[in-house]
C-alpha atoms as a printed R data frame, in Angstrom:
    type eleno elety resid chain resno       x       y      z
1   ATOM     1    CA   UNK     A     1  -1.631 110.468 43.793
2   ATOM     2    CA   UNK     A     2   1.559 110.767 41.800
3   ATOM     3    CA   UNK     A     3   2.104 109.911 38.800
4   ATOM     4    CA   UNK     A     4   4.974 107.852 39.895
5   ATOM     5    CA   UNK     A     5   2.854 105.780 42.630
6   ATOM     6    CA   UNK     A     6   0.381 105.537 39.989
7   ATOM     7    CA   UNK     A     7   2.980 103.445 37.772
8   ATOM     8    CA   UNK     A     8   4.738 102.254 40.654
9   ATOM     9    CA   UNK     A     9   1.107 100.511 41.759
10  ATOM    10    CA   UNK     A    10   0.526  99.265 38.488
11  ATOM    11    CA   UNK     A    11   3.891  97.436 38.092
12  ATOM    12    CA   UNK     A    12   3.567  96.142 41.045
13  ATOM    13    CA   UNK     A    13  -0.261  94.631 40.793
14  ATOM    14    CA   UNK     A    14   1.371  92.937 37.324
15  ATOM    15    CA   UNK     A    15   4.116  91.580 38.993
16  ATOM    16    CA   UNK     A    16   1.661  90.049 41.686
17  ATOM    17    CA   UNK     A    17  -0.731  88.560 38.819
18  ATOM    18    CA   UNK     A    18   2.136  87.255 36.991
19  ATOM    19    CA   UNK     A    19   3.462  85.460 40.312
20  ATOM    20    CA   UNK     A    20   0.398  83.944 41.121
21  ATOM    21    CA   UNK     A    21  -0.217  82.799 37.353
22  ATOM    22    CA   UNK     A    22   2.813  81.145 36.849
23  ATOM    23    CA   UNK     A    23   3.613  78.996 39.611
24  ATOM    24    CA   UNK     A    24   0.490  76.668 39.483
25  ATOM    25    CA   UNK     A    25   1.131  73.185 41.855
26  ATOM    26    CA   UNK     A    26  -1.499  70.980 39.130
27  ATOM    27    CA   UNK     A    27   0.091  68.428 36.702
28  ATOM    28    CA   UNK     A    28  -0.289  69.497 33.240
29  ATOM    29    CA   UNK     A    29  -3.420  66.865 31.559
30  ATOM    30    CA   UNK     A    30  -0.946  65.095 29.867
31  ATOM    31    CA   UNK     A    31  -1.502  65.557 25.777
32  ATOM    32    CA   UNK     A    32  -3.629  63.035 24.085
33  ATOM    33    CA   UNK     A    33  -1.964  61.167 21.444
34  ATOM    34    CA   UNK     A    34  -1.678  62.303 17.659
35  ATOM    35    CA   UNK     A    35  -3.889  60.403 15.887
36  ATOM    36    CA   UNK     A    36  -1.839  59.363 12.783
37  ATOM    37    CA   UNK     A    37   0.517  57.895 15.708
38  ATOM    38    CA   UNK     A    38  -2.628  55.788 17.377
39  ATOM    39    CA   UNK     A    39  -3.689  54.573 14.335
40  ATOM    40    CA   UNK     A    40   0.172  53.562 12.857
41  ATOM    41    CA   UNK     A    41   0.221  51.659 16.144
42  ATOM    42    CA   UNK     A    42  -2.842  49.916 15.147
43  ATOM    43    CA   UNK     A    43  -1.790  48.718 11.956
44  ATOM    44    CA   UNK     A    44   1.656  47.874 13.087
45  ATOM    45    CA   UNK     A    45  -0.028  45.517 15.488
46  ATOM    46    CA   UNK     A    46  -2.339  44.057 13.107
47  ATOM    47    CA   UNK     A    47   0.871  43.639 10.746
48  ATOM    48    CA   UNK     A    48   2.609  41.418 13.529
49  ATOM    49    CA   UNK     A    49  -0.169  39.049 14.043
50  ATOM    50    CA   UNK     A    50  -0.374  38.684 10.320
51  ATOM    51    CA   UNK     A    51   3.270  37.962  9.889
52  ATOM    52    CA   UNK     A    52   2.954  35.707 12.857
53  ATOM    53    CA   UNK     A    53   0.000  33.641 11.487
54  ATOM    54    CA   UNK     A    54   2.526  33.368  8.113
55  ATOM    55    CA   UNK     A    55   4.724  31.727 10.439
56  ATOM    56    CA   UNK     A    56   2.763  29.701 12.063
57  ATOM    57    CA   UNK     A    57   0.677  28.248  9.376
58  ATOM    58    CA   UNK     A    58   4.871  27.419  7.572
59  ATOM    59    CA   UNK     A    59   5.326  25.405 10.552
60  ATOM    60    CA   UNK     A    60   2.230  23.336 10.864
61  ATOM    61    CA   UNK     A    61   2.594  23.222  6.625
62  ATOM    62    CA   UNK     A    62   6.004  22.412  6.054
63  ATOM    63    CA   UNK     A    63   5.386  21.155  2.846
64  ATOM    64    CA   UNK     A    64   3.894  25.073  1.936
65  ATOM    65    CA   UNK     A    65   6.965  26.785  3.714
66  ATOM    66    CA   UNK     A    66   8.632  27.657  0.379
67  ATOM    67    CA   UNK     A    67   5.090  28.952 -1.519
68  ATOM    68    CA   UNK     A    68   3.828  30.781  1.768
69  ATOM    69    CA   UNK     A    69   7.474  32.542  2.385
70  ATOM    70    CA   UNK     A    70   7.264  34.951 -0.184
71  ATOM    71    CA   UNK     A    71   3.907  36.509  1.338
72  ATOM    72    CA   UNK     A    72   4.792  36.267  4.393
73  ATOM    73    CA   UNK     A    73   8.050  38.897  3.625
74  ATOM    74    CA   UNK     A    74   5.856  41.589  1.495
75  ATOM    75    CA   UNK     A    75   4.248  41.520  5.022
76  ATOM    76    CA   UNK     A    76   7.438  42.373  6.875
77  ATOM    77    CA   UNK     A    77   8.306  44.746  4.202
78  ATOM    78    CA   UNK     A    78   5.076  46.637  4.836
79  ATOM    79    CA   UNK     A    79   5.973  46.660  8.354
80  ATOM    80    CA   UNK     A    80   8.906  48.064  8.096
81  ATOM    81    CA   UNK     A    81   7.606  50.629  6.169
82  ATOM    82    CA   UNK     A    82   4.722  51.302  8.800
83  ATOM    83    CA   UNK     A    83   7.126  51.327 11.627
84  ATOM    84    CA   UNK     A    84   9.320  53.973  9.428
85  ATOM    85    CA   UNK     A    85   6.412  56.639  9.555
86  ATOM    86    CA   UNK     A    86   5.857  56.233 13.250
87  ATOM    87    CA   UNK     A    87   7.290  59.396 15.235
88  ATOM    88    CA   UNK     A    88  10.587  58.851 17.254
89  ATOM    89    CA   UNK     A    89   9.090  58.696 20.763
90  ATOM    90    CA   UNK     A    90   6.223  56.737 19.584
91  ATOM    91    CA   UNK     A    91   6.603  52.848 19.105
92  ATOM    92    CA   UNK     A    92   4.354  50.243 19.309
93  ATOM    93    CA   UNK     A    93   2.720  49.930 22.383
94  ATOM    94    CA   UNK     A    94   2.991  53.087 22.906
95  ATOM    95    CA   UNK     A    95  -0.688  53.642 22.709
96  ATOM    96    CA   UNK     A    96  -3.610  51.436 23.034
97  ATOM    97    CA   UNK     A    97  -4.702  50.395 19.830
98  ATOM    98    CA   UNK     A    98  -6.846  52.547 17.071
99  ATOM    99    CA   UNK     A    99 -10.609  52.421 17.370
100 ATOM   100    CA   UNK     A   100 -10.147  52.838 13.464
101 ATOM   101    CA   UNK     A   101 -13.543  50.849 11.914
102 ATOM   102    CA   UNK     A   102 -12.752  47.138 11.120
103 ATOM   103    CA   UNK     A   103 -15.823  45.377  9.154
104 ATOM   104    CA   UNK     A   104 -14.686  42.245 11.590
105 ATOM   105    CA   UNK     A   105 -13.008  41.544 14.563
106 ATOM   106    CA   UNK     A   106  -9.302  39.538 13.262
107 ATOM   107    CA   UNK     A   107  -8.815  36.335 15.584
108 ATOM   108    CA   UNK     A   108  -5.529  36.161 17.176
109 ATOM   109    CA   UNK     A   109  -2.975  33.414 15.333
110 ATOM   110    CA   UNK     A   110  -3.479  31.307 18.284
111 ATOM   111    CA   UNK     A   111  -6.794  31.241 17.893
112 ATOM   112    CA   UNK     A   112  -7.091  30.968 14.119
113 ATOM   113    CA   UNK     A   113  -5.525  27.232 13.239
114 ATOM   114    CA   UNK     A   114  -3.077  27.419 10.745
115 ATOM   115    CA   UNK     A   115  -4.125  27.307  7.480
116 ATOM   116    CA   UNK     A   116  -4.217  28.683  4.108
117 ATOM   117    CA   UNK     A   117  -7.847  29.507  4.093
118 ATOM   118    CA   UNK     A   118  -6.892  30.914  7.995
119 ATOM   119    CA   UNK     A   119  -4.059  32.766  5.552
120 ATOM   120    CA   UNK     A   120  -6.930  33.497  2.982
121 ATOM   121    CA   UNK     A   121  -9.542  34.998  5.872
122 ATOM   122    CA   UNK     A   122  -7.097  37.397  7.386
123 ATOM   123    CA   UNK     A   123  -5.927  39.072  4.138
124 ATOM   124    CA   UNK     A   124  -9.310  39.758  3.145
125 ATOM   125    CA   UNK     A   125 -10.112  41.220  6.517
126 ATOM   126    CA   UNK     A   126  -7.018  43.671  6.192
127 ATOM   127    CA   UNK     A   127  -7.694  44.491  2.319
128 ATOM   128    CA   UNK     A   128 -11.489  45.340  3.358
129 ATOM   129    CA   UNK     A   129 -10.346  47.423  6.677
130 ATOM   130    CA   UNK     A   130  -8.150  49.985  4.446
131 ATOM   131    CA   UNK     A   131 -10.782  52.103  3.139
132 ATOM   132    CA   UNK     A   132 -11.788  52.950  6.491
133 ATOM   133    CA   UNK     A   133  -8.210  53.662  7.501
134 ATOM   134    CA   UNK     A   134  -7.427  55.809  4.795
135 ATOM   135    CA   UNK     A   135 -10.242  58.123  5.371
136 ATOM   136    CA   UNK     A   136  -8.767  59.697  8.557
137 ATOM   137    CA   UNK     A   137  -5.022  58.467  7.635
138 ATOM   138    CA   UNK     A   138  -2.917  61.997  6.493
139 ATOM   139    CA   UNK     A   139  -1.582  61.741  2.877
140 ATOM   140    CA   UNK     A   140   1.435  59.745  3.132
141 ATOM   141    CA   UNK     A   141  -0.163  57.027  5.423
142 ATOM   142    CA   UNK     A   142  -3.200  56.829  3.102
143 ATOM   143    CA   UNK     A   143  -0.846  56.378  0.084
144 ATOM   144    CA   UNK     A   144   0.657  53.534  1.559
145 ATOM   145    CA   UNK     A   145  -2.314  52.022  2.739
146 ATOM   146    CA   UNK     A   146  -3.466  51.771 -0.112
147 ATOM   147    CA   UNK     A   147  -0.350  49.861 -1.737
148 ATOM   148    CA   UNK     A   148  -0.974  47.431  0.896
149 ATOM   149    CA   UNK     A   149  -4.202  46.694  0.739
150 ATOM   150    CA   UNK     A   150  -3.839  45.840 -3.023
151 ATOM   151    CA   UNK     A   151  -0.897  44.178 -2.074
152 ATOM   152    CA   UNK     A   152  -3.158  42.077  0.184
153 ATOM   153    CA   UNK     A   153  -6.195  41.667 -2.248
154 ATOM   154    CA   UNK     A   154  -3.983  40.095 -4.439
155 ATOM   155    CA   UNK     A   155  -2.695  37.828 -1.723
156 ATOM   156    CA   UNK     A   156  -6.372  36.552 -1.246
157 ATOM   157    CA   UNK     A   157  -6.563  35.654 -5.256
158 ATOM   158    CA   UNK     A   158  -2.837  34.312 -4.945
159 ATOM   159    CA   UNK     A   159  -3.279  31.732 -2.092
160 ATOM   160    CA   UNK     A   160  -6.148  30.244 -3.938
161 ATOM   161    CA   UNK     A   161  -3.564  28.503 -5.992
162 ATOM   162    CA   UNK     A   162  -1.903  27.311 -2.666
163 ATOM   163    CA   UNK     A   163  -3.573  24.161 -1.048
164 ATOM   164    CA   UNK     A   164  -3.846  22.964  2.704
């Protein structure tokens, strides 16, 4: 055998691995979602049912509109600034929701009549949830988790001094 042939064989036996390598008929497993996204997702989602129960504890309240207002935009405000750390292609919905520990399952606003103690209850569910979140949240996300769970904490003191 030649040297040439020799060569000649190899080349050839790479050029029939590489064909048969590369054009594989399987889907790729599609890529399991980041975790930072899953769990922004999460909160975002627990942020709109809180905003919503602000909104629907104004309307059955009229009378505590004006004092419940100002809570009920720090809320948007920390959604927007949830919503600003998600990653382009994620949004919410994206991904089913966080298995991220919650000390207590959060009744929907529907389910939760309106009320400033129903107000009261749900803040001191999402203060108490944070420390959980923050342990596997990355830097940035843990940061701000942590401004809005003292933001909340103080919203449970605060709404003492509003009445039903």
């Amino acid at each position: 055998m030649t040297r040439r042939v020799l060569l000649g064989s190899a080349a050839m036996a790479g050029l029939a691995a590489v064909g048969c390598s590369s054009g594989t008929d399987e889907p790729a497993a599609p890529a399991s979602p980041d975790p930072q996204t899953v769990l922004l997702t999460s909160l975002i989602a627990g942020k709109e049912r809180l905003v919503s129960l602000y909104g629907s504890t104004a309307a059955a309240l009229p009378d505590r509109a004006a004092a419940l207002e100002p809570f009920r935009q720090r809320h948007v405000a920390h959604l927007r600034a949830l919503r600003e750390l998600l990653p382009p292609a994620g949004g919410a919905g994206t991904f089913p929701a966080s298995p991220a520990p919650s000390p207590s399952p959060s009744p929907s606003p529907s389910e939760e009549r309106a009320s400033v103690k129903a107000l009261r209850d749900a803040e001191r569910r999402a203060a108490a949830a944070r420390p959980a979140q923050m342990a596997t949240a990355s830097p940035v996300l843990s940061q701000l988790l942590a401004s809005i769970g003292a933001c909340e904490a103080v919203h449970v003191v605060a709404l003492g001094r509003v009445r039903d």
